[in-house]
N, C-alpha and C positions, 0 to 999 in steps of 0.2 A: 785564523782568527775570524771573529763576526766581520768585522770591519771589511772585510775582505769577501765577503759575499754579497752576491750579484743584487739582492731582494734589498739589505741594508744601503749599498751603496747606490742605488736605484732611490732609493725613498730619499736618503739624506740629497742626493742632486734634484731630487723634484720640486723638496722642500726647502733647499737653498733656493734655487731660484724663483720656486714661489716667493720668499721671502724678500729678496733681491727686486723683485718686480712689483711687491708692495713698496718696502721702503724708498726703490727710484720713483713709484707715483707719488708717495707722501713728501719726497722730497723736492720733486718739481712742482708739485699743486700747492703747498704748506712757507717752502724756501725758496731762498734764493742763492743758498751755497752748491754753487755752480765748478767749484773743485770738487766739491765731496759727488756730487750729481755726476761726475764726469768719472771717479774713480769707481762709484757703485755699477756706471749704465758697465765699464770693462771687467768688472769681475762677474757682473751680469752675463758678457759677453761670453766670455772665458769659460763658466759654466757652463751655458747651453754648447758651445764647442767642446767640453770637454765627456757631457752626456752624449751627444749624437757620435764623436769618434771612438767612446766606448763602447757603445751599441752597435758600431760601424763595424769595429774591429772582432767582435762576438762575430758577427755576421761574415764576415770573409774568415774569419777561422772557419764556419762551418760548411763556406761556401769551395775552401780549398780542401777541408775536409771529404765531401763530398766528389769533387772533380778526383780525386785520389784515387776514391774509389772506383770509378768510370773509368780513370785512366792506368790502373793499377798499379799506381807509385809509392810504393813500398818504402821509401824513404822521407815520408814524414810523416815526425812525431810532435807533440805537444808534452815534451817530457816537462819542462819548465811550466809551462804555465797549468798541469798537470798537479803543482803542487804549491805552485805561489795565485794562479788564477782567481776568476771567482766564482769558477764549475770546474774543481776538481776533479769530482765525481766524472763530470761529463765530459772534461779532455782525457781522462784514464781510460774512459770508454773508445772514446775515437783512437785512443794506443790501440787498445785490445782487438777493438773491429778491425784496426789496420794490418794487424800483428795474424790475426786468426787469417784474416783473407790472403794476407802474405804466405801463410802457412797452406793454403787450401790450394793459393796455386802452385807451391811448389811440388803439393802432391799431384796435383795434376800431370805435373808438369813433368814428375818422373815416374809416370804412371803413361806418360805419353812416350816418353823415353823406353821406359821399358816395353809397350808394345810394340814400338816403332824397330827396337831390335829385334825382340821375337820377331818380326814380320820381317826384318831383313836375313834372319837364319834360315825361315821355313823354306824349302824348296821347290814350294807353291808361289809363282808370280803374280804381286799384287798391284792392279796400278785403282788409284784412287782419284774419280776424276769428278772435279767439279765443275759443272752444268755453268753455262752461260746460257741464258735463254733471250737474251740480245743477240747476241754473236755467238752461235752455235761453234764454227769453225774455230772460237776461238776460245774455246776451254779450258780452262785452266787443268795441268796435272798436277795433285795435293801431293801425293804420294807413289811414287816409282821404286818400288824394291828391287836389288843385286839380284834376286832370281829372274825374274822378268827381267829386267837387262840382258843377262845370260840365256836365257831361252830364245827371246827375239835378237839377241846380237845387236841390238839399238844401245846409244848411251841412255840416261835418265831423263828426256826431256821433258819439259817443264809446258809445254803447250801440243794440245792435241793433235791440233792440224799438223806440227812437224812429224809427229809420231804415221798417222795417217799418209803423209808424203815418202817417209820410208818403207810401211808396210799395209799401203793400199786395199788387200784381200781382209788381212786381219780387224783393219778399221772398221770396215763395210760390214762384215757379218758382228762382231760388237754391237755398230746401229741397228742393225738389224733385231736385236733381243733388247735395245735399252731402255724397256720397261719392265726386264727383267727374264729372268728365265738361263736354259744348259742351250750350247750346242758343242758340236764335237767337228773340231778345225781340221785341213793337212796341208801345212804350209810346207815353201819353199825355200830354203832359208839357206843362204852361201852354199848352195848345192847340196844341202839335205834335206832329206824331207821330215816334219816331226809332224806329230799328231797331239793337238792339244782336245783338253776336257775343259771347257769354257761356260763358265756361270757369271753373268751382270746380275746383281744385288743394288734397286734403286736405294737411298735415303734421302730424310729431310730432315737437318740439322738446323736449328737456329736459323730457319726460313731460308736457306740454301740446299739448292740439290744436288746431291753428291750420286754418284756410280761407284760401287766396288766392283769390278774388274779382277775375277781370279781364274788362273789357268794353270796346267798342269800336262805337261809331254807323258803322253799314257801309251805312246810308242812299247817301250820294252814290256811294258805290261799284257799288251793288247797281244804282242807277238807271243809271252810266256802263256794266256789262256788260249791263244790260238793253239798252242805246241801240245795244250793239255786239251783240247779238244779232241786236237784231230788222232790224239793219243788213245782218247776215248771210242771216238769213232772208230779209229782202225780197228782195236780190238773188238768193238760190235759187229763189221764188217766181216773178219777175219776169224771172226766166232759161226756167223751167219752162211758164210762161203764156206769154211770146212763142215757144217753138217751136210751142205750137200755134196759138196766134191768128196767126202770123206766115201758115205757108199756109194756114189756115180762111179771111183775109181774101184772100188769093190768090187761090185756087180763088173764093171766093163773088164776086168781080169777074172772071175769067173765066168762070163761069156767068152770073150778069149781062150780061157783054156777048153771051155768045151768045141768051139769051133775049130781050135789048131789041128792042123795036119790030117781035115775029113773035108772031102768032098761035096758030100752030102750029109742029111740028114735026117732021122726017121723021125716018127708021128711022137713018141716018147719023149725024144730027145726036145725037138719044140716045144710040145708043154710043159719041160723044165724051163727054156728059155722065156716064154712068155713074160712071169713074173719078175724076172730080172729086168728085162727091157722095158715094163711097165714101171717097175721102181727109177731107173732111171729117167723116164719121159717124164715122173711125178717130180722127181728131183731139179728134173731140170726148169721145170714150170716154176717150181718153187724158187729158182735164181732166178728166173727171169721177171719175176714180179718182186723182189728185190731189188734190182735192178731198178726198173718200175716206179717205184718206192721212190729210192733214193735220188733218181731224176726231176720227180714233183716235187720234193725238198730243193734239191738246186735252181732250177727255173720258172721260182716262183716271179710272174708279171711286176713288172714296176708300179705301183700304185698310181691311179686318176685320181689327184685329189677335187670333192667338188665340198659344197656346202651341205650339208644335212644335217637336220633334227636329231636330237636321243629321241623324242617320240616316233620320228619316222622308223628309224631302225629298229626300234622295241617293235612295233607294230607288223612290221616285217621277218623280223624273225619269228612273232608269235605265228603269223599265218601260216611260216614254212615247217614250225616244228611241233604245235599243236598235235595233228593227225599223229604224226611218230611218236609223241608223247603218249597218245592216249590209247595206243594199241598197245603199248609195253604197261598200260593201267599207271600209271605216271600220273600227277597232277601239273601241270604246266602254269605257274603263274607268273603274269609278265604287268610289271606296274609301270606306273607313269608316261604312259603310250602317248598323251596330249601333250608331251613336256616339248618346250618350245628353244630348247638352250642347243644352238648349233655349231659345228666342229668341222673341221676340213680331212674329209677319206675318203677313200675308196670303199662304196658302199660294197660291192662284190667282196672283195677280201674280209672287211669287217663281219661281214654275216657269214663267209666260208668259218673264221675263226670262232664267234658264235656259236656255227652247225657245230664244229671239233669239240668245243668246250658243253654242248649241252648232249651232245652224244654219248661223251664221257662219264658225264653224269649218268644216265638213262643207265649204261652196263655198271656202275657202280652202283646203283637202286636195286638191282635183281635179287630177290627174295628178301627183301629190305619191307617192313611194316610201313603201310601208310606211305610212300616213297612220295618225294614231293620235290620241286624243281622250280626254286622264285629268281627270276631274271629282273634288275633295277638299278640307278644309278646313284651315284652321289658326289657330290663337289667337296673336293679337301685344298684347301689352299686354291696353289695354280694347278691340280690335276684333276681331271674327270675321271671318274671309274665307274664299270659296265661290271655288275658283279652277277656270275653265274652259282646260285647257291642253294645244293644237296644237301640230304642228310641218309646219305649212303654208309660204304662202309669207309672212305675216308683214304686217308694215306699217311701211310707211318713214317714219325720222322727222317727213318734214314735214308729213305726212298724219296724225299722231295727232292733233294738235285739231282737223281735219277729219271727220273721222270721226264724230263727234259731232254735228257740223252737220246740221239736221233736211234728208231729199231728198238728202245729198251722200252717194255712192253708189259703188264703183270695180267695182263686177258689170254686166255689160252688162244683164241683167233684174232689178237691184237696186232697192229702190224707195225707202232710204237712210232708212228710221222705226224701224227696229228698236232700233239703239243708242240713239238719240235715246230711243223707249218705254224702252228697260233703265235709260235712267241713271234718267227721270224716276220710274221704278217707284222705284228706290234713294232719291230725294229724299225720298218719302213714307215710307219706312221711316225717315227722318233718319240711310241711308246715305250712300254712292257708291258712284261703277265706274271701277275705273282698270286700266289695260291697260299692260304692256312686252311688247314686241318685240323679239324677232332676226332680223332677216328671214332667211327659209330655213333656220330654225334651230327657233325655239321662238318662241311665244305667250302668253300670259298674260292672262285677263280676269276682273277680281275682283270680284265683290260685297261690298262691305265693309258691315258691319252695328255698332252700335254694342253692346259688350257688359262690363255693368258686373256 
Protein backbone atom coordinates (compact mmCIF):
# COMPACT_ATOMS: atom_id res chain seq x y z
CA UNK A 1 0.00 0.00 0.00
CA UNK A 2 1.08 3.94 -0.34
CA UNK A 3 1.45 4.22 3.15
CA UNK A 4 4.13 1.83 3.18
CA UNK A 5 6.33 3.53 0.90
CA UNK A 6 9.61 5.04 1.55
CA UNK A 7 8.82 8.69 -0.40
CA UNK A 8 5.22 8.96 1.65
CA UNK A 9 6.48 7.90 4.75
CA UNK A 10 9.46 10.12 4.63
CA UNK A 11 7.40 13.23 3.87
CA UNK A 12 4.60 12.55 6.51
CA UNK A 13 7.78 12.14 9.45
CA UNK A 14 9.19 15.52 7.96
CA UNK A 15 5.98 17.00 8.15
CA UNK A 16 5.02 15.65 11.44
CA UNK A 17 7.85 16.98 12.95
CA UNK A 18 7.84 20.01 11.28
CA UNK A 19 4.51 20.44 12.74
CA UNK A 20 5.59 19.21 16.05
CA UNK A 21 8.43 21.81 16.28
CA UNK A 22 5.90 24.62 15.40
CA UNK A 23 3.24 23.89 17.61
CA UNK A 24 6.10 23.17 20.85
CA UNK A 25 7.37 26.89 19.78
CA UNK A 26 3.78 28.33 19.71
CA UNK A 27 3.18 26.61 22.77
CA UNK A 28 6.25 27.63 24.83
CA UNK A 29 6.20 31.41 23.38
CA UNK A 30 2.09 31.70 23.30
CA UNK A 31 1.50 29.31 26.85
CA UNK A 32 2.01 28.12 29.65
CA UNK A 33 0.55 24.55 29.46
CA UNK A 34 3.59 22.99 30.61
CA UNK A 35 1.83 19.36 30.50
CA UNK A 36 0.81 19.62 27.04
CA UNK A 37 4.43 21.35 26.34
CA UNK A 38 6.07 18.26 27.87
CA UNK A 39 3.92 15.70 26.02
CA UNK A 40 4.34 17.43 22.38
CA UNK A 41 8.55 18.17 23.17
CA UNK A 42 8.21 13.56 23.57
CA UNK A 43 6.30 12.76 20.69
CA UNK A 44 8.48 15.37 19.09
CA UNK A 45 11.11 13.32 20.44
CA UNK A 46 9.93 9.97 19.41
CA UNK A 47 9.63 11.14 15.81
CA UNK A 48 12.81 12.42 15.07
CA UNK A 49 14.00 8.88 16.81
CA UNK A 50 11.74 7.05 14.89
CA UNK A 51 12.96 8.88 11.35
CA UNK A 52 16.65 8.62 11.97
CA UNK A 53 16.27 4.52 12.97
CA UNK A 54 14.22 4.10 9.90
CA UNK A 55 16.80 5.58 7.69
CA UNK A 56 19.43 3.76 10.07
CA UNK A 57 17.98 0.46 9.47
CA UNK A 58 17.65 1.06 5.29
CA UNK A 59 21.20 1.73 5.74
CA UNK A 60 22.54 -1.36 7.38
CA UNK A 61 20.25 -3.45 5.30
CA UNK A 62 22.14 -2.19 2.51
CA UNK A 63 25.28 -2.14 4.33
CA UNK A 64 24.89 -6.02 5.20
CA UNK A 65 23.60 -6.15 1.88
CA UNK A 66 26.82 -5.30 0.39
CA UNK A 67 29.37 -7.09 3.06
CA UNK A 68 27.46 -10.33 1.60
CA UNK A 69 28.58 -9.75 -1.32
CA UNK A 70 32.38 -9.26 -0.50
CA UNK A 71 32.02 -12.04 1.84
CA UNK A 72 29.95 -14.34 -0.33
CA UNK A 73 27.14 -15.18 2.09
CA UNK A 74 24.59 -16.82 0.49
CA UNK A 75 22.45 -17.02 3.23
CA UNK A 76 20.85 -13.81 3.42
CA UNK A 77 17.75 -12.78 2.27
CA UNK A 78 15.22 -9.88 2.60
CA UNK A 79 12.24 -12.23 1.89
CA UNK A 80 10.02 -10.42 4.45
CA UNK A 81 10.69 -7.01 4.16
CA UNK A 82 10.77 -7.85 0.28
CA UNK A 83 7.19 -7.66 0.62
CA UNK A 84 6.05 -5.82 3.58
CA UNK A 85 9.07 -3.09 3.28
CA UNK A 86 9.12 0.25 1.80
CA UNK A 87 11.46 -0.87 -1.27
CA UNK A 88 10.14 -3.98 -2.38
CA UNK A 89 11.34 -3.59 -5.56
CA UNK A 90 14.85 -2.92 -4.08
CA UNK A 91 15.06 -5.87 -1.42
CA UNK A 92 13.63 -8.41 -4.38
CA UNK A 93 16.64 -7.07 -6.18
CA UNK A 94 19.23 -7.59 -3.30
CA UNK A 95 17.27 -11.49 -3.35
CA UNK A 96 18.00 -11.70 -6.98
CA UNK A 97 21.67 -10.25 -6.83
CA UNK A 98 22.28 -12.58 -4.11
CA UNK A 99 20.57 -15.57 -5.64
CA UNK A 100 22.37 -14.98 -9.26
CA UNK A 101 26.02 -14.46 -7.45
CA UNK A 102 25.11 -17.54 -5.32
CA UNK A 103 24.32 -19.28 -8.55
CA UNK A 104 27.59 -17.90 -10.50
CA UNK A 105 29.61 -19.36 -7.72
CA UNK A 106 28.50 -22.54 -7.70
CA UNK A 107 29.34 -22.79 -11.25
CA UNK A 108 32.43 -21.85 -10.70
CA UNK A 109 32.76 -23.76 -8.18
CA UNK A 110 31.93 -27.04 -10.23
CA UNK A 111 33.63 -25.87 -12.96
CA UNK A 112 36.61 -25.78 -10.64
CA UNK A 113 35.77 -29.27 -9.58
CA UNK A 114 35.44 -30.43 -12.73
CA UNK A 115 38.91 -29.30 -13.81
CA UNK A 116 40.54 -30.15 -10.75
CA UNK A 117 39.48 -33.80 -11.63
CA UNK A 118 40.30 -33.88 -15.28
CA UNK A 119 43.74 -32.62 -13.95
CA UNK A 120 43.92 -35.29 -11.40
CA UNK A 121 43.01 -38.21 -14.29
CA UNK A 122 45.59 -36.78 -16.86
CA UNK A 123 48.85 -38.51 -16.63
CA UNK A 124 50.66 -35.37 -17.12
CA UNK A 125 51.97 -34.12 -13.57
CA UNK A 126 50.76 -30.88 -12.70
CA UNK A 127 51.91 -28.86 -9.71
CA UNK A 128 50.58 -25.36 -9.53
CA UNK A 129 52.64 -23.17 -7.64
CA UNK A 130 52.01 -19.95 -6.25
CA UNK A 131 54.92 -17.14 -6.03
CA UNK A 132 55.76 -15.57 -2.72
CA UNK A 133 57.77 -12.80 -3.64
CA UNK A 134 58.45 -11.94 0.05
CA UNK A 135 59.64 -15.43 0.87
CA UNK A 136 60.67 -17.04 -2.25
CA UNK A 137 61.41 -20.47 -0.24
CA UNK A 138 58.33 -20.26 1.01
CA UNK A 139 55.74 -20.76 -1.75
CA UNK A 140 52.91 -21.83 -1.60
CA UNK A 141 51.61 -25.16 -3.64
CA UNK A 142 47.86 -24.47 -5.09
CA UNK A 143 47.72 -27.55 -6.78
CA UNK A 144 49.52 -31.14 -6.66
CA UNK A 145 47.88 -33.76 -8.77
CA UNK A 146 47.98 -38.02 -8.10
CA UNK A 147 50.19 -37.96 -11.43
CA UNK A 148 52.87 -35.89 -10.18
CA UNK A 149 52.86 -37.61 -6.77
CA UNK A 150 53.38 -40.78 -8.64
CA UNK A 151 56.04 -39.73 -11.10
CA UNK A 152 58.12 -38.04 -8.39
CA UNK A 153 57.13 -40.58 -5.48
CA UNK A 154 56.72 -37.51 -3.16
CA UNK A 155 53.18 -37.06 -1.18
CA UNK A 156 51.24 -33.76 -2.26
CA UNK A 157 52.99 -31.15 -0.45
CA UNK A 158 51.60 -28.10 0.24
CA UNK A 159 54.92 -25.90 0.48
CA UNK A 160 57.72 -25.55 -2.01
CA UNK A 161 60.68 -25.73 -0.08
CA UNK A 162 59.63 -29.25 1.35
CA UNK A 163 59.20 -30.40 -2.18
CA UNK A 164 62.74 -28.91 -3.05
CA UNK A 165 64.26 -30.78 0.32
CA UNK A 166 62.97 -34.06 -1.15
CA UNK A 167 63.99 -33.50 -4.79
CA UNK A 168 66.76 -30.97 -4.93
CA UNK A 169 67.83 -31.58 -8.85
CA UNK A 170 64.29 -31.33 -9.93
CA UNK A 171 63.77 -27.90 -7.92
CA UNK A 172 66.75 -26.25 -9.30
CA UNK A 173 66.25 -26.81 -13.07
CA UNK A 174 62.19 -25.64 -12.57
CA UNK A 175 64.08 -22.11 -11.21
CA UNK A 176 65.95 -22.32 -13.61
CA UNK A 177 63.14 -21.76 -16.58
CA UNK A 178 60.52 -19.78 -14.02
CA UNK A 179 59.88 -17.38 -16.35
CA UNK A 180 58.87 -19.87 -18.41
CA UNK A 181 59.98 -21.94 -21.09
CA UNK A 182 60.63 -26.72 -21.86
CA UNK A 183 63.55 -28.49 -20.65
CA UNK A 184 64.05 -32.23 -20.68
CA UNK A 185 64.98 -33.78 -16.90
CA UNK A 186 66.71 -37.42 -16.03
CA UNK A 187 66.19 -38.07 -12.55
CA UNK A 188 66.93 -40.51 -10.09
CA UNK A 189 64.25 -41.53 -8.42
CA UNK A 190 64.18 -44.80 -5.70
CA UNK A 191 66.78 -46.25 -8.21
CA UNK A 192 65.29 -45.52 -11.34
CA UNK A 193 66.06 -43.28 -13.61
CA UNK A 194 62.87 -41.52 -15.72
CA UNK A 195 63.24 -38.81 -18.13
CA UNK A 196 60.70 -35.98 -17.84
CA UNK A 197 59.57 -33.38 -20.74
CA UNK A 198 59.22 -30.26 -18.37
CA UNK A 199 57.28 -26.82 -19.33
CA UNK A 200 56.86 -23.73 -16.52
CA UNK A 201 53.91 -21.76 -17.77
CA UNK A 202 54.14 -18.11 -15.78
CA UNK A 203 50.42 -16.34 -14.72
CA UNK A 204 48.98 -13.49 -13.19
CA UNK A 205 45.64 -13.94 -11.63
CA UNK A 206 44.05 -11.35 -9.54
CA UNK A 207 47.56 -9.72 -9.02
CA UNK A 208 48.96 -13.12 -7.81
CA UNK A 209 51.74 -15.11 -9.53
CA UNK A 210 51.15 -18.28 -10.06
CA UNK A 211 53.62 -21.21 -12.06
CA UNK A 212 52.05 -24.10 -13.93
CA UNK A 213 54.42 -26.69 -13.61
CA UNK A 214 53.83 -29.75 -16.01
CA UNK A 215 55.86 -32.86 -16.61
CA UNK A 216 55.63 -36.01 -18.43
CA UNK A 217 58.18 -39.36 -18.05
CA UNK A 218 58.91 -39.50 -21.99
CA UNK A 219 61.17 -42.48 -21.14
CA UNK A 220 59.26 -45.36 -22.89
CA UNK A 221 58.61 -43.04 -25.77
CA UNK A 222 61.99 -41.73 -26.22
CA UNK A 223 63.25 -45.47 -26.16
CA UNK A 224 60.22 -46.66 -28.76
CA UNK A 225 61.54 -43.60 -31.44
CA UNK A 226 64.92 -44.63 -30.46
CA UNK A 227 63.96 -48.43 -31.59
CA UNK A 228 62.50 -46.78 -34.76
CA UNK A 229 65.45 -44.98 -35.51
CA UNK A 230 67.97 -47.11 -35.35
CA UNK A 231 65.31 -49.46 -37.20
CA UNK A 232 65.68 -46.90 -39.91
CA UNK A 233 69.27 -46.62 -39.80
CA UNK A 234 70.14 -49.97 -39.89
CA UNK A 235 68.28 -50.59 -42.99
CA UNK A 236 70.12 -47.46 -44.66
CA UNK A 237 73.25 -49.01 -43.37
CA UNK A 238 72.60 -52.40 -44.40
CA UNK A 239 71.17 -51.15 -47.70
CA UNK A 240 74.55 -48.95 -48.08
CA UNK A 241 76.97 -51.92 -47.12
CA UNK A 242 75.33 -54.59 -49.41
CA UNK A 243 75.80 -52.64 -52.58
CA UNK A 244 79.14 -52.65 -51.90
CA UNK A 245 80.05 -55.92 -50.26
CA UNK A 246 77.37 -57.36 -52.74
CA UNK A 247 80.09 -57.09 -55.96
CA UNK A 248 83.44 -56.75 -53.53
CA UNK A 249 82.18 -60.50 -52.78
CA UNK A 250 81.48 -61.05 -56.63
CA UNK A 251 84.45 -59.91 -58.12
CA UNK A 252 86.69 -61.49 -55.16
CA UNK A 253 85.31 -65.13 -56.23
CA UNK A 254 85.74 -64.54 -59.70
CA UNK A 255 89.22 -63.49 -59.06
CA UNK A 256 89.62 -66.54 -56.99
CA UNK A 257 88.41 -68.67 -59.46
CA UNK A 258 90.71 -67.42 -62.01
CA UNK A 259 93.71 -67.59 -59.74
CA UNK A 260 93.06 -71.19 -58.12
CA UNK A 261 95.27 -73.94 -58.82
CA UNK A 262 97.91 -71.60 -61.37
CA UNK A 263 101.16 -70.57 -60.69
CA UNK A 264 101.40 -68.12 -62.75
CA UNK A 265 99.90 -65.84 -65.09
CA UNK A 266 99.99 -64.58 -68.61
CA UNK A 267 99.51 -60.96 -70.16
CA UNK A 268 95.74 -61.92 -71.10
CA UNK A 269 94.77 -63.36 -68.23
CA UNK A 270 95.89 -59.79 -66.04
CA UNK A 271 93.99 -57.78 -68.23
CA UNK A 272 90.86 -59.62 -67.41
CA UNK A 273 91.98 -59.21 -63.74
CA UNK A 274 92.50 -55.53 -63.81
CA UNK A 275 88.97 -54.49 -64.01
CA UNK A 276 87.81 -56.77 -61.33
CA UNK A 277 90.30 -55.42 -58.77
CA UNK A 278 89.70 -51.94 -59.86
CA UNK A 279 85.90 -52.38 -59.13
CA UNK A 280 86.71 -53.57 -56.11
CA UNK A 281 89.37 -50.65 -54.79
CA UNK A 282 86.24 -48.40 -56.06
CA UNK A 283 83.96 -50.33 -53.82
CA UNK A 284 85.91 -50.27 -51.21
CA UNK A 285 86.53 -46.42 -51.26
CA UNK A 286 83.02 -46.23 -51.61
CA UNK A 287 82.69 -48.01 -47.78
CA UNK A 288 85.18 -46.31 -46.44
CA UNK A 289 83.68 -42.84 -47.06
CA UNK A 290 80.62 -44.19 -45.67
CA UNK A 291 82.14 -45.02 -42.91
CA UNK A 292 83.51 -41.52 -43.06
CA UNK A 293 80.14 -40.32 -43.22
CA UNK A 294 78.71 -41.71 -40.47
CA UNK A 295 81.53 -40.98 -38.00
CA UNK A 296 81.12 -36.85 -38.66
CA UNK A 297 77.36 -37.60 -37.70
CA UNK A 298 78.49 -39.32 -34.42
CA UNK A 299 81.20 -37.05 -33.15
CA UNK A 300 79.67 -34.03 -33.62
CA UNK A 301 81.87 -31.30 -30.91
CA UNK A 302 79.88 -30.09 -27.93
CA UNK A 303 78.75 -26.82 -28.49
CA UNK A 304 80.91 -23.26 -26.95
CA UNK A 305 78.01 -21.45 -26.12
CA UNK A 306 79.06 -17.59 -26.33
CA UNK A 307 76.85 -14.25 -26.98
CA UNK A 308 76.16 -13.38 -30.61
CA UNK A 309 74.11 -11.06 -32.79
CA UNK A 310 71.48 -12.47 -35.72
CA UNK A 311 73.23 -9.63 -37.44
CA UNK A 312 76.57 -10.93 -36.69
CA UNK A 313 75.83 -14.37 -38.10
CA UNK A 314 73.55 -13.21 -41.15
CA UNK A 315 76.73 -11.14 -42.03
CA UNK A 316 78.86 -13.92 -41.77
CA UNK A 317 77.38 -16.40 -43.49
CA UNK A 318 76.59 -13.93 -46.32
CA UNK A 319 80.56 -13.29 -46.70
CA UNK A 320 81.10 -17.23 -46.61
CA UNK A 321 78.28 -18.01 -49.12
CA UNK A 322 78.00 -15.29 -51.44
CA UNK A 323 81.00 -16.33 -53.79
CA UNK A 324 79.20 -19.97 -53.98
CA UNK A 325 76.15 -18.45 -54.58
CA UNK A 326 76.93 -16.52 -57.33
CA UNK A 327 79.01 -19.02 -59.38
CA UNK A 328 75.94 -21.50 -59.51
CA UNK A 329 74.13 -17.83 -60.82
CA UNK A 330 72.01 -18.09 -57.58
CA UNK A 331 70.84 -14.75 -56.04
CA UNK A 332 71.90 -14.70 -52.46
CA UNK A 333 69.74 -12.39 -50.24
CA UNK A 334 70.55 -12.01 -46.69
CA UNK A 335 68.36 -9.37 -44.68
CA UNK A 336 68.63 -7.80 -41.35
CA UNK A 337 72.61 -8.04 -41.11
CA UNK A 338 72.42 -4.78 -38.44
CA UNK A 339 69.86 -6.74 -36.27
CA UNK A 340 71.06 -6.36 -32.81
CA UNK A 341 68.77 -9.19 -30.94
CA UNK A 342 71.41 -11.63 -29.32
CA UNK A 343 71.27 -15.55 -28.48
CA UNK A 344 73.75 -17.89 -26.69
CA UNK A 345 75.77 -20.64 -29.61
CA UNK A 346 78.26 -21.76 -31.01
CA UNK A 347 78.92 -19.60 -33.81
CA UNK A 348 81.10 -22.48 -35.79
CA UNK A 349 78.11 -24.97 -35.68
CA UNK A 350 75.42 -22.51 -36.22
CA UNK A 351 77.09 -21.45 -39.63
CA UNK A 352 78.25 -25.18 -40.39
CA UNK A 353 74.29 -25.75 -40.25
CA UNK A 354 73.61 -22.55 -42.43
CA UNK A 355 76.43 -23.71 -44.98
CA UNK A 356 74.09 -27.47 -45.06
CA UNK A 357 70.93 -25.71 -45.36
CA UNK A 358 71.88 -23.05 -48.04
CA UNK A 359 73.87 -25.64 -50.02
CA UNK A 360 70.70 -27.62 -50.23
CA UNK A 361 69.10 -25.05 -51.41
CA UNK A 362 71.76 -24.05 -54.35
CA UNK A 363 71.44 -28.18 -55.78
CA UNK A 364 67.68 -27.74 -55.37
CA UNK A 365 67.75 -24.37 -57.81
CA UNK A 366 69.56 -26.24 -60.61
CA UNK A 367 67.75 -25.47 -63.94
CA UNK A 368 65.21 -23.65 -61.77
CA UNK A 369 64.13 -19.98 -63.54
CA UNK A 370 65.32 -16.92 -61.78
CA UNK A 371 66.62 -19.31 -58.63
CA UNK A 372 66.87 -17.12 -55.70
CA UNK A 373 67.96 -17.90 -51.95
CA UNK A 374 66.49 -15.11 -49.03
CA UNK A 375 68.23 -15.87 -45.56
CA UNK A 376 66.18 -13.80 -42.44
CA UNK A 377 64.72 -13.93 -39.12
CA UNK A 378 61.85 -13.61 -36.98
CA UNK A 379 60.63 -13.62 -33.49
CA UNK A 380 57.37 -15.77 -32.65
CA UNK A 381 56.52 -16.00 -29.09
CA UNK A 382 59.46 -17.39 -27.10
CA UNK A 383 61.29 -18.73 -30.36
CA UNK A 384 63.74 -17.24 -32.81
CA UNK A 385 63.81 -18.51 -36.23
CA UNK A 386 66.82 -18.26 -38.89
CA UNK A 387 64.71 -19.12 -42.11
CA UNK A 388 66.66 -20.31 -45.13
CA UNK A 389 64.11 -19.81 -48.19
CA UNK A 390 64.26 -21.17 -51.99
CA UNK A 391 62.02 -21.59 -54.64
CA UNK A 392 63.53 -24.66 -56.09
CA UNK A 393 61.89 -27.63 -56.78
CA UNK A 394 60.71 -28.28 -53.20
CA UNK A 395 59.97 -31.60 -51.45
CA UNK A 396 57.15 -33.62 -51.66
CA UNK A 397 55.14 -34.43 -48.90
CA UNK A 398 56.08 -37.90 -48.41
CA UNK A 399 59.54 -37.37 -48.28
CA UNK A 400 59.77 -34.80 -45.35
CA UNK A 401 60.43 -37.30 -42.53
CA UNK A 402 62.76 -38.84 -44.95
CA UNK A 403 64.77 -36.29 -45.35
CA UNK A 404 66.01 -36.37 -42.17
CA UNK A 405 66.94 -39.99 -42.21
CA UNK A 406 70.80 -40.24 -41.68
CA UNK A 407 72.35 -41.41 -45.87
CA UNK A 408 68.83 -40.97 -47.34
CA UNK A 409 69.57 -38.75 -50.12
CA UNK A 410 67.40 -37.67 -53.53
CA UNK A 411 70.81 -36.01 -55.30
CA UNK A 412 72.39 -38.48 -57.37
CA UNK A 413 76.16 -37.36 -55.55
CA UNK A 414 74.25 -36.73 -52.24
CA UNK A 415 75.74 -38.24 -49.38
CA UNK A 416 72.26 -37.57 -47.21
CA UNK A 417 74.39 -36.26 -43.62
CA UNK A 418 73.83 -32.79 -43.94
CA UNK A 419 70.34 -32.53 -42.54
CA UNK A 420 70.81 -35.17 -40.41
CA UNK A 421 74.34 -32.79 -38.95
CA UNK A 422 71.70 -29.53 -39.08
CA UNK A 423 69.01 -30.93 -37.06
CA UNK A 424 71.47 -32.69 -34.62
CA UNK A 425 73.55 -29.23 -34.37
CA UNK A 426 69.94 -27.70 -33.46
CA UNK A 427 69.37 -30.52 -30.57
CA UNK A 428 72.48 -29.17 -28.91
CA UNK A 429 71.38 -25.66 -28.97
CA UNK A 430 68.08 -27.22 -27.27
CA UNK A 431 66.59 -26.04 -30.73
CA UNK A 432 65.20 -27.61 -33.95
CA UNK A 433 64.71 -27.57 -37.77
CA UNK A 434 61.69 -27.72 -39.33
CA UNK A 435 60.96 -27.22 -43.03
CA UNK A 436 57.54 -26.62 -45.30
CA UNK A 437 57.31 -26.93 -48.73
CA UNK A 438 55.51 -26.00 -51.99
CA UNK A 439 56.96 -28.00 -54.29
CA UNK A 440 57.88 -25.65 -57.36
CA UNK A 441 56.95 -22.96 -55.47
CA UNK A 442 58.83 -22.13 -52.25
CA UNK A 443 60.88 -23.77 -49.50
CA UNK A 444 61.32 -23.07 -45.99
CA UNK A 445 64.08 -24.39 -43.53
CA UNK A 446 64.14 -23.07 -40.10
CA UNK A 447 66.48 -23.03 -37.30
CA UNK A 448 64.45 -22.50 -34.44
CA UNK A 449 66.38 -21.41 -31.37
CA UNK A 450 64.87 -20.99 -27.93
CA UNK A 451 64.40 -17.28 -26.86
CA UNK A 452 63.23 -16.05 -23.51
Amino acid sequence: MFYQRFTFRLLFSLLLINSLALLLAYLVLKTQLWFTIAGVSCIFLISIISLYNYINQIRADIKRFILAIKTRDHTLNFRNKSTKGSFPDLYSSFDDIIKTHKDIQLEQDAMFQLIKTILQQVPVGVIVLKDDNTIPEQAEISFFNEAAAALLKVPAYKYWHRLKEHLPLFATEIERIEKGGKRFLELKIQDKLIQLSTEVIPINLYNTNYRIISFQNIKDEIEQKEIEAWNRLIGVISHEILNSITPISSLSDTVNTMVANKDSLNKEELEDLKPAIQAIKRRSIGLLDFVKDYRLIAELPTPELESHSIGEILQHIQVLMQPFAAAKDVKLSVGQTSSKITINVDLKLVEQALINLITNSIHALENVDHPQIEIDYRLEQSKLFIDVTDNGKGIEPELTEKIFVPFFTTRKNGSGIGLTITRNIMKMHYGNLEVSSIPHEKTIFSLVFNYI
